[in-house]
Every structure is written in C-alpha cells, then in structure tokens.
N, C-alpha and C positions, 0 to 999 in steps of 0.2 A: 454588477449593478452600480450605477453613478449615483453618487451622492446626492442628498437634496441641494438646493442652489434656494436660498429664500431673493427676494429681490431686493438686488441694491439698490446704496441711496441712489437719486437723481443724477447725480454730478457723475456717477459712471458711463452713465448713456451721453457719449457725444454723437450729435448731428457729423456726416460725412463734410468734410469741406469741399463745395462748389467744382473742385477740381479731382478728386478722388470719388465725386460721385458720377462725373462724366466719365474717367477714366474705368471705373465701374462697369460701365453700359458700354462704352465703347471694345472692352473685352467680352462682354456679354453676346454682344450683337456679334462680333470675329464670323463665326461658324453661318452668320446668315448669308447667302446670297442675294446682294444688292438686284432687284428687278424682280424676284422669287415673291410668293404668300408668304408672310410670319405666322406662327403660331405661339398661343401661347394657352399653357394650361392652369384651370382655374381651381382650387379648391374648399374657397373660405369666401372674406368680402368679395374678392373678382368673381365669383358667381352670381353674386346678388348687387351688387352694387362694382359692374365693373367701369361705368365712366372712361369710357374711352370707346373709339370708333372700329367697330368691323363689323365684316360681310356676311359670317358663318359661325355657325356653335354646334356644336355634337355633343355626345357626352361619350366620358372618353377613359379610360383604361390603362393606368402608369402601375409596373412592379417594380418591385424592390423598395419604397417608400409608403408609407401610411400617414393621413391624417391626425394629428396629434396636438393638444394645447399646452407646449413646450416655452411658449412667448409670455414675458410679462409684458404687460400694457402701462404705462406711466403715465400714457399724455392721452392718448386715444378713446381707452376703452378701463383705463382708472387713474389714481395719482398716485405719486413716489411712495404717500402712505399706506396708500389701498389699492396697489396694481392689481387688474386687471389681467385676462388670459385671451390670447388669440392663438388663432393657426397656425401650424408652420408643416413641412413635409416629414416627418422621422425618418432614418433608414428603416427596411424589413415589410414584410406584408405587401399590400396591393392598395391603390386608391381608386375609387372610379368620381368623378367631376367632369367639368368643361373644358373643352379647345376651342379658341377661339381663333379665329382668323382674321389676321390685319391686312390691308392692301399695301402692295408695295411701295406707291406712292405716301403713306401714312405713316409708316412703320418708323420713323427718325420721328417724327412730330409726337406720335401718342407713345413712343417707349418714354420720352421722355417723360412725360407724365407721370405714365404707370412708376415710374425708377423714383420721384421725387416722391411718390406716394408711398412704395414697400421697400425701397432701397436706402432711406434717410440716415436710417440708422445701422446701417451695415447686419442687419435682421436675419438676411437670407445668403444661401450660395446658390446664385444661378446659375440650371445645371441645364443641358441638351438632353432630353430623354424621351426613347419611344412611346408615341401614346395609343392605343388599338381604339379606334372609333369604327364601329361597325365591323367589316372584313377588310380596314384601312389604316396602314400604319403611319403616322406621322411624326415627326420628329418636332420635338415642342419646347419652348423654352420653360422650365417650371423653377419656383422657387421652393428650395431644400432647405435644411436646418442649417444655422451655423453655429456650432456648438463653443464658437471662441465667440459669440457675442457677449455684450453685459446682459442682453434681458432674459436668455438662456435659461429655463429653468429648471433641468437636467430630472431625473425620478423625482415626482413629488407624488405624494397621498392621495388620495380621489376625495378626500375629505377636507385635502386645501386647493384645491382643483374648484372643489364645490361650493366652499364658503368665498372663494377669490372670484369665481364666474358671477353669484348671488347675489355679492353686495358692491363689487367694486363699480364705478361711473370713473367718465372719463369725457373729453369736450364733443366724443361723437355720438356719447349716450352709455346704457348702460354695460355691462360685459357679455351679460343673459340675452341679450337682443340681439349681441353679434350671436351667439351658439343655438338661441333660438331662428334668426332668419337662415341659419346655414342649415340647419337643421327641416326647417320648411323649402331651403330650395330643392336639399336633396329626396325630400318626398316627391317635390315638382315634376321633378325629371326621370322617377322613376327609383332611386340610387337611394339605395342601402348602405350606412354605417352603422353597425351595433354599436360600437363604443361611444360616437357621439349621439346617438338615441338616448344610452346607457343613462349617459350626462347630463344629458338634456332633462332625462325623468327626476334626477337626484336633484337640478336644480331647482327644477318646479318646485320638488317639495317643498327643499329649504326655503324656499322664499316665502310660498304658503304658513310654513310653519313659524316664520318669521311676522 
C-alpha cells in the first residue's frame, strides 16, 4: 500500500512549458491515423462538461483501470490551502463512461484544446486503450494516472477524501459539484459506480452536518 501523499505547496505544481505541452500531444496523437475518427474516452468533467466538437457518444467500457479521486485540485476545484479532489484513471478493476468521437478534420484543432485543458499540468499519461461500446471495440485515447505527478495523491483515508470533496472551492466552483455532476451524469446514462455513489453519500452528509 503507498503511503499518504498530503498536497504540496503551490510552487510544486509547474504549468508544462508551451513546448513540452505540444510535444505532449504530438506523442499522444503518434498512434492516430491522420484521415481516421478520433476517439476519445470520457470519465469525470469530459462527461459533463466536455467542450469541445464531435459527432458521436456511447457509453463505453475500459479494463484494467478504475475511476478514482487520486488528484489534488489547487486552482480548479480548491487552493494550495484547501485542495480539492478530481478524477483520474487508477490502475485495476473496470470503468464504464463515454467515447466520444471527433472528425477527422477537427481532431488537431479540439485536441488541442482538450490538452490545454487536462494536460497543463502534466496530471495524466495518455494511454491507447480498448473500449467495448455495445458488441463494438474501439480503441480510444484515455487519460490514466501519473503517479510521478506533484498533485498525486497516492492512499488517502475516505475521511480526507470527504472533508477535501466537502469544503474545498476553487475558480471553477466548488469540489462536491464536480463529484456531484459526475455522479448525476453517470445515473444519466444508465452507469453504475459504487465507490463514487459511496462518496457522493458521505459527502452530502458532511456538508449537511456542516
């Protein structure tokens, strides 16, 4: 089991430089065929707020990785004093979320995007991995844990999970809103997670009891 990780100060989080975050994307993208669909798979904000252009959505079926709130949040969704908790992929278990489908014509213009948005902070390792949507396997670009990041916040308690989701705010609002709307898209569409239901109930409380 890995240690707790509480969140460091601020100054450990550097923004990617201009040049290391295109070179980012541009290894990212390698495996796509230029003229081909993109796909890409959704399982946190890009579900509910994914801001950016495509054609098609399923809901969609990745093994070997599970949904998990492993991310501190600093700027987003708390501050350096009171970070915040978002998504990221774990290894182990199964996730089920969205694929989303970009046109090929688009796919250079809204990665970028999407890359300035989940990629700033070197947060994630974008990986290639199959996704089962219906009796249909796609291969989908998703974003996995990076456990050498600063915001990494490796075993922590469900108890600081709780009071971190609860109280912390950050410039896009507050932590509970993100794990509440993630939480209502995945009723939307049908998709069961126990653990972040789990979460979702422990937060309510606290907040109530608050």
């Amino acid at each position: 089991m890995s240690a707790v990780r509480h969140a460091p100060p601020a100054s450990a989080a550097k923004p990617l430089k201009p040049t290391e975050l295109l070179a980012s994307l541009r290894n990212a993208l390698e495996p796509w065929e230029p003229g081909t669909p993109f796909w890409i798979f959704a399982y946190g904000s890009l579900m509910w707020n994914p801001k950016f252009a495509y054609d098609a959505r399923h809901v969609a079926t990745i093994r070997g990785y599970h949904r998990s709130f492993r991310l501190w949040s600093r700027i987003n969704r708390g501050t350096p004093d009171n970070p915040g908790l978002v998504l990221t992929l774990e290894c182990g278990g199964s996730c089920r979320g969205l694929v989303y489908r970009i046109t090929p014509d688009l796919v250079q213009e809204q990665m970028q995007l999407i890359w300035k948005r989940e990629m700033m902070f070197g947060s994630y390792r974008p990986r290639w991995l199959n996704c089962v949507a219906g009796g249909e396997t796609i291969r989908a670009l998703c974003f996995t844990v990076n456990r050498d990041c600063s915001g990494y916040t490796g075993e922590i308690p469900i108890e600081v999970m709780v009071e971190s989701l609860a109280s912390a705010t950050g410039r896009y609002g507050p932590a509970h809103d993100y794990l509440f709307k993630t939480t209502e898209t995945l009723h939307e569409h049908g998709i069961r997670d126990a653990r972040v239901e789990h979460l979702a109930q422990l937060v309510k409380a606290r907040i109530k009891a608050a």
